[in-house]
C-alpha positions in Angstrom: -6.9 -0.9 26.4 -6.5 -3.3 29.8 -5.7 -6.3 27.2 -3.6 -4.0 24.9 -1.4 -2.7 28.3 -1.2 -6.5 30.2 0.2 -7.9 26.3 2.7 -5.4 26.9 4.1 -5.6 30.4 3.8 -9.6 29.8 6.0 -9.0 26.4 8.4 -7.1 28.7 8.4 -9.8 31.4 9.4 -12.5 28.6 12.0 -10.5 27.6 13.5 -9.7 30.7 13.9 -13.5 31.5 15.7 -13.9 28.2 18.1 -11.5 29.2 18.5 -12.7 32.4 19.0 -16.3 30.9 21.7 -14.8 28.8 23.8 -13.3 31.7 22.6 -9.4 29.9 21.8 -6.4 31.8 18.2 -6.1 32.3 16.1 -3.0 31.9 14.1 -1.6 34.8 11.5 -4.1 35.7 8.8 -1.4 36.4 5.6 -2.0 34.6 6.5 -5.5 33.7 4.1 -8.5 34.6 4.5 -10.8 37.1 4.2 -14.7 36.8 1.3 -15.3 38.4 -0.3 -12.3 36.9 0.5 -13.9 33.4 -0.8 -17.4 34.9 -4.2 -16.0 35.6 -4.1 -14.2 32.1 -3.5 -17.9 30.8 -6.4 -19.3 32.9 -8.9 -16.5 31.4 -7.3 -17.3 27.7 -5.1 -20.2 27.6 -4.8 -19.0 23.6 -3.5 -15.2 24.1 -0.1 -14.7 23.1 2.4 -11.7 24.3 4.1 -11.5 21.9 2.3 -11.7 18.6 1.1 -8.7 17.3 -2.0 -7.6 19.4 -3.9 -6.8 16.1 -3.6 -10.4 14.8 -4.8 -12.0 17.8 -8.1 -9.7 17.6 -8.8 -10.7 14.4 -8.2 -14.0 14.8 -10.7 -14.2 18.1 -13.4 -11.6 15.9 -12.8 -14.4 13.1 -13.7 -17.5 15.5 -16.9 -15.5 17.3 -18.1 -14.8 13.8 -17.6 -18.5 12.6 -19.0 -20.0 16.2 -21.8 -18.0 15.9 -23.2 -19.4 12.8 -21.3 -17.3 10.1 -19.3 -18.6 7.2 -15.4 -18.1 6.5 -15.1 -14.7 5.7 -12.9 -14.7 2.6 -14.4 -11.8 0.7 -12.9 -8.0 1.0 -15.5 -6.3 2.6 -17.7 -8.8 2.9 -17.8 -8.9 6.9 -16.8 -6.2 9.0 -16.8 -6.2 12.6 -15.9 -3.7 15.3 -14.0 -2.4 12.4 -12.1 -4.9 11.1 -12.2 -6.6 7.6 -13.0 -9.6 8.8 -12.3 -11.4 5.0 -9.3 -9.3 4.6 -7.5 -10.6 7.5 -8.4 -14.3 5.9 -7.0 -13.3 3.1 -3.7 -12.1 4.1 -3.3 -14.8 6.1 -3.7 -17.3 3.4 -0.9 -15.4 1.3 1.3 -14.4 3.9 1.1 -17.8 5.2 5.3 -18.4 5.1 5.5 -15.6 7.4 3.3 -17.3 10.6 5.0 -19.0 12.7 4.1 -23.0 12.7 1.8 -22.5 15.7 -0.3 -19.6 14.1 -0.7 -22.0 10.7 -1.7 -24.5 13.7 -4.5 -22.4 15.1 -5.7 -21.4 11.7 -5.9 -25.1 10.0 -7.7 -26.3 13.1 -9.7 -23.4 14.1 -10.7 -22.1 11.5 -9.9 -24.1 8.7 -7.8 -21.7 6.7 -5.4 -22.8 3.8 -2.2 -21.4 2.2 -3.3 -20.1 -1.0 -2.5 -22.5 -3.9 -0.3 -21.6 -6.6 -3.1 -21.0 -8.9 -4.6 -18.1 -6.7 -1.2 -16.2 -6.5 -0.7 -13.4 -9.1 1.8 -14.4 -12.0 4.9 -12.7 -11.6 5.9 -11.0 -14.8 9.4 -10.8 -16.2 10.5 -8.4 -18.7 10.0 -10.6 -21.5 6.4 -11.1 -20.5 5.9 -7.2 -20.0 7.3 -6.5 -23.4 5.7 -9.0 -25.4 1.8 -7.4 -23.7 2.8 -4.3 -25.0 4.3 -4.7 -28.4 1.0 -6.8 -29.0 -0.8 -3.4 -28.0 1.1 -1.8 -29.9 0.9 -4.0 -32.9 -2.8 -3.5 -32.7 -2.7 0.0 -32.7 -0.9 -0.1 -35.7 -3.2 -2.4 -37.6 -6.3 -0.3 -37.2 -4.3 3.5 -37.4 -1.7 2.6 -39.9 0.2 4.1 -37.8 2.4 4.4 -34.4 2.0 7.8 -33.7 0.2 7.2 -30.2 -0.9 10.2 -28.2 0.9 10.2 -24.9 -2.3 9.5 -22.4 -3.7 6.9 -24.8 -5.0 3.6 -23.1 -4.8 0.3 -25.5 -6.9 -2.8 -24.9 -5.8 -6.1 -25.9 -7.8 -9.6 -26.0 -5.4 -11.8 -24.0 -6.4 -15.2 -25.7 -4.1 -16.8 -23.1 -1.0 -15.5 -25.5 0.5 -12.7 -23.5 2.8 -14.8 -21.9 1.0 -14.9 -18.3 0.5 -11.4 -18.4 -2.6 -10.9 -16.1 -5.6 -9.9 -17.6 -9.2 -8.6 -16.0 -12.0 -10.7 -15.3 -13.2 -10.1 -19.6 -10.0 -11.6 -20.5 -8.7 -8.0 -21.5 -5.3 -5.9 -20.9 -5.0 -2.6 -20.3 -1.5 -1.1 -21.6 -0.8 2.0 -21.3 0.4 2.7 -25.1 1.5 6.4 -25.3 3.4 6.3 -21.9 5.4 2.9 -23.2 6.6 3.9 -26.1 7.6 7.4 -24.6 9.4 5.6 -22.3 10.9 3.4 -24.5 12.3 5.9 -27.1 14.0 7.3 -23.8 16.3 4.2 -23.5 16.2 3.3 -27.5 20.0 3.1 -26.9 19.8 0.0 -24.2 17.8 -1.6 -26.5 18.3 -5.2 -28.0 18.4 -5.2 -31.6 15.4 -7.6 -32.1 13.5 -5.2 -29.8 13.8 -1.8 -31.8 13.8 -4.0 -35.3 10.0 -5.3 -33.9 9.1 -1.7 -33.5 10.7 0.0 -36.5 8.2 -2.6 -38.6 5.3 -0.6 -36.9 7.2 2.6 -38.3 8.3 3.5 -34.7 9.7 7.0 -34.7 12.4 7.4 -32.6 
């Protein structure tokens, strides 16, 4: 809680110089830090930081113990835990959150720690609509191959083999989707009039009833 409060007053402190720098009014200086207070701070931990959120910098020194002490990279949810903190959880939000650092926080954590940007191939494929609808009238066509039909009950749950032919739609670790059927088609009757011709003449071959 000492650390937590001295962040704070030196956050203020900073701030108040700003403003002074600026020619602005200033806020009451009461509770704020002094410069030699923040000098000693610096001499205890040349690498604390006032004003970056207190939370990251915990992580980030429960992260380096952990590592200095023999342990590996914790890049696994769940996998370390420490005083409460997912340890590989923080990794990995730092790796894809990595635009929003500041250059001196991607410093510390390529040189300390070793941590990289995720690469393009570990971020989740964004869908577009085309994508979306092309996953679920494949569902849908395989519904209707094995019912004859496209009378799908509202809760029902189809699950397609992605082959690598559902347009980058992402699939689970089997290589299977999971569309929900009934609720799409609900849904889509519901805006049947916004519809592009192609789209409602792909379902009216499964017999779609509108």
């Amino acid at each position: 809680m000492w650390a937590k409060n001295a962040r704070a007053a030196a956050r203020r402190a900073r701030e108040n110089e700003e403003l002074r720098a600026a020619g602005r009014p200033v806020p009451s200086a009461a509770g704020v830090m002094t410069e030699a207070r923040r000098d000693e701070l610096d001499a205890i931990d040349p690498g604390w930081c006032p004003v970056w959120d207190t939370g990251w910098q915990r992580c980030l020194r429960l992260v380096q113990s952990h590592v200095r002490a023999g342990g590996s990279l914790p890049e696994t949810v769940g996998g370390v835990v420490v005083q409460g903190e997912d340890l590989g959880r923080w990794v990995t939000a730092q790796r894809f959150g990595w635009e929003q650092l500041l250059p001196v926080q991607q410093w510390i954590l390529e040189n300390t720690l070793r941590i990289a940007p995720a690469g393009e191939n570990e971020r989740p494929v964004k869908q577009t609509q085309d994508t979306k609808w092309a996953a679920n009238l494949a569902a849908a066509r395989q519904f209707h191959a094995r019912e004859g039909h496209l009378r799908v009950p509202r809760k029902h749950v189809e699950q397609v083999e992605t082959e690598g032919g559902l347009g980058g739609r992402q699939a689970g670790a089997d290589g299977v989707v999971v569309v929900k059927l009934g609720t799409w088609l609900d849904n889509v009757r519901k805006r049947a009039a916004k519809l592009p011709e192609q789209r409602r003449t792909d379902l009216d071959q499964l017999g779609m009833r509108w």
